[in-house]
C-alpha positions in Angstrom: 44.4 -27.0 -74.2 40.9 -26.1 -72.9 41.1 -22.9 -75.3 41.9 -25.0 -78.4 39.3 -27.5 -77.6 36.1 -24.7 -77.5 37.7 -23.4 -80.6 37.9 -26.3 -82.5 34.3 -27.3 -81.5 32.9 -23.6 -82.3 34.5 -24.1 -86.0 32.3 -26.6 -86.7 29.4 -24.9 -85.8 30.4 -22.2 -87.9 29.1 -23.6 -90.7 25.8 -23.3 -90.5 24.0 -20.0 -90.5 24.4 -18.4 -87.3 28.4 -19.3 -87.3 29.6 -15.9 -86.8 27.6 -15.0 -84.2 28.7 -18.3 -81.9 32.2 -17.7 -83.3 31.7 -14.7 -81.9 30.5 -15.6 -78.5 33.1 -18.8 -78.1 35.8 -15.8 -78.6 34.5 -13.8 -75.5 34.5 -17.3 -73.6 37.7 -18.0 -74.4 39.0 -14.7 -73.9 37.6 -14.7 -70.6 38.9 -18.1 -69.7 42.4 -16.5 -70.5 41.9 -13.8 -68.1 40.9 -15.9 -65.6 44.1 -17.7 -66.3 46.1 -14.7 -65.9 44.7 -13.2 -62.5 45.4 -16.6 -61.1 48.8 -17.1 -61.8 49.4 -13.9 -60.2 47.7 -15.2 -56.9 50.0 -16.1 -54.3 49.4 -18.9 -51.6 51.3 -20.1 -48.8 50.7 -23.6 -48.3 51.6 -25.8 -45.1 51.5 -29.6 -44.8 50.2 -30.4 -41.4 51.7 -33.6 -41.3 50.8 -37.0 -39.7 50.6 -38.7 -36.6 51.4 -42.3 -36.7 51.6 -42.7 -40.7 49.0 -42.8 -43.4 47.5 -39.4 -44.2 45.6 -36.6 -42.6 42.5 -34.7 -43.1 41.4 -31.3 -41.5 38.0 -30.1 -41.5 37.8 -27.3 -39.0 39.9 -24.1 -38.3 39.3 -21.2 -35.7 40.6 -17.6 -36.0 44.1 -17.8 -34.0 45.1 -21.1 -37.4 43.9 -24.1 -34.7 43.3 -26.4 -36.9 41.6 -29.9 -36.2 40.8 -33.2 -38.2 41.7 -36.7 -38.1 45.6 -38.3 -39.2 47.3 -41.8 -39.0 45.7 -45.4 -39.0 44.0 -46.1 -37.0 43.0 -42.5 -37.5 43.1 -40.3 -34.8 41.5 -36.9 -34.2 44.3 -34.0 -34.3 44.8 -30.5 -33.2 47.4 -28.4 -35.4 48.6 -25.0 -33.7 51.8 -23.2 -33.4 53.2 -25.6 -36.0 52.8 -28.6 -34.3 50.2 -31.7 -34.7 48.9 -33.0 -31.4 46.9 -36.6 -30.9 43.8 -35.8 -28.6 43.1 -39.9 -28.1 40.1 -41.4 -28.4 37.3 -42.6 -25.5 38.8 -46.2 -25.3 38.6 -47.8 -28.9 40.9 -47.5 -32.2 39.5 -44.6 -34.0 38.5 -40.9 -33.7 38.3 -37.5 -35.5 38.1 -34.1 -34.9 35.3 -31.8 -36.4 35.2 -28.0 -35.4 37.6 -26.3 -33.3 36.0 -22.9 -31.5 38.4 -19.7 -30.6 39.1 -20.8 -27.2 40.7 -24.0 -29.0 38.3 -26.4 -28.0 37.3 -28.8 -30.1 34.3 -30.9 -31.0 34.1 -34.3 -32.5 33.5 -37.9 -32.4 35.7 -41.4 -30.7 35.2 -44.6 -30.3 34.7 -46.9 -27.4 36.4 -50.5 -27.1 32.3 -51.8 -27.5 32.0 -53.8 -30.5 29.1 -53.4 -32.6 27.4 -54.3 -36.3 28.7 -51.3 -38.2 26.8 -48.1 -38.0 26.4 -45.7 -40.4 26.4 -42.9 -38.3 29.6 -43.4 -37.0 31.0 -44.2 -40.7 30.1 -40.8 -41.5 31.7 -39.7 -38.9 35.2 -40.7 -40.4 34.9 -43.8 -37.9 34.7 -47.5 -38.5 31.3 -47.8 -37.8 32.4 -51.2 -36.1 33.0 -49.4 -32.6 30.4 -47.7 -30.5 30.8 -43.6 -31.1 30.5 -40.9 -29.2 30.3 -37.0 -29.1 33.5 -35.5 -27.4 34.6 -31.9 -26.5 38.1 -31.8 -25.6 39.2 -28.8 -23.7 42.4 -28.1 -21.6 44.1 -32.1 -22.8 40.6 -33.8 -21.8 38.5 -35.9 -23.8 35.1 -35.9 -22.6 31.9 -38.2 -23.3 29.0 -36.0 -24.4 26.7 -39.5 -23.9 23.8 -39.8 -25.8 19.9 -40.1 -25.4 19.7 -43.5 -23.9 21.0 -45.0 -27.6 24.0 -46.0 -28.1 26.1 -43.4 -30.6 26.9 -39.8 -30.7 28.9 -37.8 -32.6 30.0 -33.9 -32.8 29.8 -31.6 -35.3 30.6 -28.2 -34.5 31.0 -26.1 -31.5 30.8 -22.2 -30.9 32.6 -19.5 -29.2 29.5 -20.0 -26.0 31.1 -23.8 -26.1 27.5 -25.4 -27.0 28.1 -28.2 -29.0 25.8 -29.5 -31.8 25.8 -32.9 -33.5 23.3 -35.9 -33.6 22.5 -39.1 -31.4 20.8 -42.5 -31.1 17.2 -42.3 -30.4 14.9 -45.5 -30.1 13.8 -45.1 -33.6 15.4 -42.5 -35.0 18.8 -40.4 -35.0 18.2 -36.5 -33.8 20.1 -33.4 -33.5 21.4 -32.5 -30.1 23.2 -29.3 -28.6 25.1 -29.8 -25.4 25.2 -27.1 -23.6 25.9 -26.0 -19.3 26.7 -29.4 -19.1 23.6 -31.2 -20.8 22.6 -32.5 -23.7 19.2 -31.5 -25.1 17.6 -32.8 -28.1 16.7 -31.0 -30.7 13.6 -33.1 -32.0 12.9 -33.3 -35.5 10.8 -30.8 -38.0 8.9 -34.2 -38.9 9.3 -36.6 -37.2 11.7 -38.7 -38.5 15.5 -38.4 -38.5 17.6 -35.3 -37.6 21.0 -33.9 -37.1 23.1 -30.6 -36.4 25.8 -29.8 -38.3 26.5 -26.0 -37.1 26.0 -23.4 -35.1 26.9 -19.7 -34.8 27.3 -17.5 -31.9 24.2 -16.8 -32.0 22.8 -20.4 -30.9 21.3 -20.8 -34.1 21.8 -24.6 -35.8 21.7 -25.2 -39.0 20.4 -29.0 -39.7 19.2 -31.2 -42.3 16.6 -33.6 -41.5 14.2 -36.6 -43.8 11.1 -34.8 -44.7 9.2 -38.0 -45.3 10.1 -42.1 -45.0 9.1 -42.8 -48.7 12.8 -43.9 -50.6 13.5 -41.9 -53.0 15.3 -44.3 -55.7 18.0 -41.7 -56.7 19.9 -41.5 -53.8 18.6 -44.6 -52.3 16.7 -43.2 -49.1 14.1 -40.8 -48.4 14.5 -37.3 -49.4 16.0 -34.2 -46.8 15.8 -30.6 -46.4 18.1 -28.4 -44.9 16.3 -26.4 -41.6 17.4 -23.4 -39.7 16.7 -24.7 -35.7 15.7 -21.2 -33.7 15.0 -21.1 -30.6 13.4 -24.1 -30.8 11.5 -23.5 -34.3 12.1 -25.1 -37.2 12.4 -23.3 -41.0 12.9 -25.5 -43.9 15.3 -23.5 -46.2 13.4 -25.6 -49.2 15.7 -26.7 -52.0 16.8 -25.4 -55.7 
């Protein structure tokens, strides 16, 4: 169908001076297209339904090396671990909801729950796959365990991503702001902010290196209805803006 469409629109192009040589080109394109086609046909993928906890539907979003897989199923949803063919509930801290975000090679996993405290919805926690109507918080769960990461003082947290040296990286309630955090030995340590406005973590490799994206000023930019963000490589505890395109 696609094929017959650039065809069709390439014919009436034609008729003006340069037709043959656009005819020509939409022939290549569509040639190409074809090709495409073909080699993926040929491409062969196995694909396995995790399934759900207590109804509704499910959604992964992290996977290690050994096919843990983690994410959030059900409604209320609830943050799962998928290994060895079978989906496993990890709980929540307390409230209705919670979601798992990164799973490291050891199989623990990183993510965010809720507590029974109410609260006036949060956006932090929504995009977290929570309510936002619960107080949230970082968790690592290891060995069947759901721990509280806390937060600095605020009052939500959530988790990201965690690496194979089990430091944990997300963001958290600040008095004014929300900033990146990596919990690591035990602690959690903030991550500040490249200038001085919001931040969070979203990954980190091996290395201890987090990638984050932080507001690089508080004018709103109309567009997207808040102020504008870059994405920044945290080292060491230096900042580099990886700019935009």
């Amino acid at each position: 169908m696609k094929s017959r469409t650039l065809i069709s629109l390439f014919s009436q192009v034609a008729r003006n001076t340069q037709a043959k040589e656009w005819l020509r080109i939409c022939t290549v394109v569509v040639t190409s297209l074809g090709l495409s086609q073909t080699l993926s046909a040929q491409t062969k993928y196995e694909v396995t339904d995790l399934g759900v906890l207590q109804g509704g539907g499910s959604v992964a979003h992290g996977i290690n090396d050994h096919t843990g897989v983690v994410g959030f199923a059900g409604f209320p949803v609830h943050a799962f671990l998928w290994r060895s063919g079978k989906i496993v509930d990890l709980g929540t801290l307390g409230g209705p909801w919670s979601t798992g975000w990164s799973i490291n090679n050891s199989g623990e996993v990183a993510g965010a729950a809720e507590l029974p405290q109410t609260q006036d919805i949060r956006r932090l926690c929504q995009d977290a796959d929570l309510s936002g109507a619960h107080v949230c918080r970082a968790f690592l769960w290891r060995d069947g365990v759901l721990k509280d990461l806390g937060t600095f003082g605020g009052m939500n947290s959530v988790a990201f991503c965690i690496n194979d040296r089990h430091e944990v990286v997300g963001v958290a309630d600040m008095p004014d702001s929300v900033n990146a955090f990596i919990w690591e030995g035990g602690s959690l340590k903030d991550l500040g902010t490249p200038r001085g406005i919001d931040s969070a973590g979203h990954a980190i490799n091996n290395r201890g290196q987090v990638a984050i994206d932080a507001h690089i000023s508080r004018v709103v930019n109309p567009k997207p209805g808040e102020p504008d963000y870059h994405a920044f490589l945290w080292d060491r505890g230096i900042f580099t803006d990886l700019g935009t395109l």
